[in-house]
C-alpha positions in Angstrom: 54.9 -153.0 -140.1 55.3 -157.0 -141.0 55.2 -158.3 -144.1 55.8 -162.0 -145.6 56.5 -163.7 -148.3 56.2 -167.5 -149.0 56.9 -169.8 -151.3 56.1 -173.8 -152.0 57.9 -175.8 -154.5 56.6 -179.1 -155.0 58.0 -179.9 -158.3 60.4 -182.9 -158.5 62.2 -185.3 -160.8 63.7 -188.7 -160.3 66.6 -188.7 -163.0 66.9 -192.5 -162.4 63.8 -194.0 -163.0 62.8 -191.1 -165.2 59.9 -190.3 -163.1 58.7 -187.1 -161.7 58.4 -187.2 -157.7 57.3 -184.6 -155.5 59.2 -182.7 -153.2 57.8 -179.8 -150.6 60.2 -177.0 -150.1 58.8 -174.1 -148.1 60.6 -170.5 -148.4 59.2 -167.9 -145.5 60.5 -164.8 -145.0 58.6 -162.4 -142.5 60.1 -158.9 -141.7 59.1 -158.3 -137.9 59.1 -155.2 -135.8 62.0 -154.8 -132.9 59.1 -155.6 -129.9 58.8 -158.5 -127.9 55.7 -159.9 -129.0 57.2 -160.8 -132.8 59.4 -163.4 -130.4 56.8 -165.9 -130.4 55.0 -164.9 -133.3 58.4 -166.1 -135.3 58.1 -169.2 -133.2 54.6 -170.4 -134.2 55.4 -169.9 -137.8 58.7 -172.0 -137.7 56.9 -174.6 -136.1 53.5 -174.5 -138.3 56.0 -174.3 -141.6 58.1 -177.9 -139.7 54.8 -179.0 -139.2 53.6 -179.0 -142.9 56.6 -180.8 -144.3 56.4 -183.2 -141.7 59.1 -182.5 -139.3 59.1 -184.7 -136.5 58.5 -183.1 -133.1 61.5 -183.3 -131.7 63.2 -181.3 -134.6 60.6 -178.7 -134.3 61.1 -178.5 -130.7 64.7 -177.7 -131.2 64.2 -175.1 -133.8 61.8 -173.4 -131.8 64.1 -172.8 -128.8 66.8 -172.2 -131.5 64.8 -169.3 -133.4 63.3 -168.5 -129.9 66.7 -167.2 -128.8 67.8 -165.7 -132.2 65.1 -163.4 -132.5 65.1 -162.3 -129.1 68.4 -161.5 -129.5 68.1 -159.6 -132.4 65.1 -157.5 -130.2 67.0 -156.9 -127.4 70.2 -156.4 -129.0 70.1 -154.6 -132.5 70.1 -151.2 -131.3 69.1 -148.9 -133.4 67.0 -150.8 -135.7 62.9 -150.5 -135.8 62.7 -154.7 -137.4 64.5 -157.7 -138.3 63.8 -160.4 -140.4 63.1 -164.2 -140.6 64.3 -166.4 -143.6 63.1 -170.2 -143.4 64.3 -172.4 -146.2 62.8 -176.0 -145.4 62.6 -179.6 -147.1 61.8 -182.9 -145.8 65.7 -183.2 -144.9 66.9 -179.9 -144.0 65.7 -176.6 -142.4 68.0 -173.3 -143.1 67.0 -170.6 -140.4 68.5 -166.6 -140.8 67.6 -163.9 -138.6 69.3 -160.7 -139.4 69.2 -157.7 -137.8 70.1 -154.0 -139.1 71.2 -153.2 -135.6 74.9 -151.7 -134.2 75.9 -155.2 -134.3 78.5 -156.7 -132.0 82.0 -156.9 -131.8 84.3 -160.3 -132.0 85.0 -160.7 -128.5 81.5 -160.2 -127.3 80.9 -163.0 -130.0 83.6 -165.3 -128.5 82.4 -164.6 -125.2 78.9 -165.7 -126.1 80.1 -168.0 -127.9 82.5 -170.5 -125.8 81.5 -168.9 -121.9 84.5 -168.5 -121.1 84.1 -165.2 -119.0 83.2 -165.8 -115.2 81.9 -162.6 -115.0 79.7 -162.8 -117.7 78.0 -166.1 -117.2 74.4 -165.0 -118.6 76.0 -163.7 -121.5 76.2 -165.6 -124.7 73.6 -168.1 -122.9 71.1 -167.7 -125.8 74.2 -168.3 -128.3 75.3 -171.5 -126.4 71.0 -172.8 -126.8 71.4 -172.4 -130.6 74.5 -174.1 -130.7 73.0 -177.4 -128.7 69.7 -177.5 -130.7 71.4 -177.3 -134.4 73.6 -178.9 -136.3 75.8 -175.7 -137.2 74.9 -172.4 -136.9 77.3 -169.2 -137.5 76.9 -165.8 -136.9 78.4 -162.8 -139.2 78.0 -158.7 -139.5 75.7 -157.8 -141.9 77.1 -154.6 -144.2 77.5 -151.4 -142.7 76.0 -152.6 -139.9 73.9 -155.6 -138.3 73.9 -158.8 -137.3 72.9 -162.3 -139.1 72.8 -165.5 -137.0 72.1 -168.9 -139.6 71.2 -172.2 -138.1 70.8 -175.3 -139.8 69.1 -178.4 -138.7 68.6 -181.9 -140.3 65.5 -182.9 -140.2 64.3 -186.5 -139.5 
């Protein structure tokens, strides 16, 4: 089953000159079945919702090959879960990403591994991880109680 949820706040105030000025904020989150398909699916929103607050392409572009790889993670990794979830939080300046998964999650050194490459015998692994990394400004991932995985990326936005 998906569902989604959406918000738009596009109430503002200018304390300064005591004016009100409107802002865009966009709040998505989408719960998306474990299967491959919901991959791109997550991708077109992302990019539709950067889109209508007028993120420039090349910031789309990178948060689309960022969320690419988080959520196909989360569907071929989060064993044991039917679904995950997408949470975007954007504004003309910033976009918050969160894809958690209610998987087996995964332990610290497969994290490290993935995160830093660092095993010559594990190359591919962590590959997706390292993508994320170079398209955002900061991203962390964290176990989600009792079990799961949450990957959070954060982009600027020009």
């Amino acid at each position: 089953m998906t569902s989604a949820t959406a918000t738009v706040d596009s109430d503002g105030y200018d304390s300064e000159s005591g004016t009100a000025t409107p802002t865009m904020r966009l709040e998505l989150a989408w719960c998306l079945p474990r299967q491959a398909a919901t991959v791109s699916m997550a991708r077109r929103l992302l990019t539709t919702a950067l889109h209508l607050i007028g993120a420039a392409e090349e910031c789309r572009a990178d948060l689309a090959l960022a969320v690419t790889e988080a959520c196909a993670n989360a569907v071929r990794h989060a064993h044991g879960a039917s679904e995950y979830q997408i949470i975007i939080t954007a504004d003309p300046d910033r976009c918050v990403v969160e894809v958690t998964d209610r998987g087996v999650g995964a332990d610290h050194e497969y994290l490290q591994i993935g995160l830093n490459g660092t095993s010559p015998n594990l190359r591919e692994r962590g590959r997706g991880l390292r993508l994320i990394g170079a398209c955002t400004d900061t991203f962390a991932i964290g176990p989600v109680y009792p079990h799961g995985l949450a990957i959070r990326m954060v982009k600027t936005l020009t």
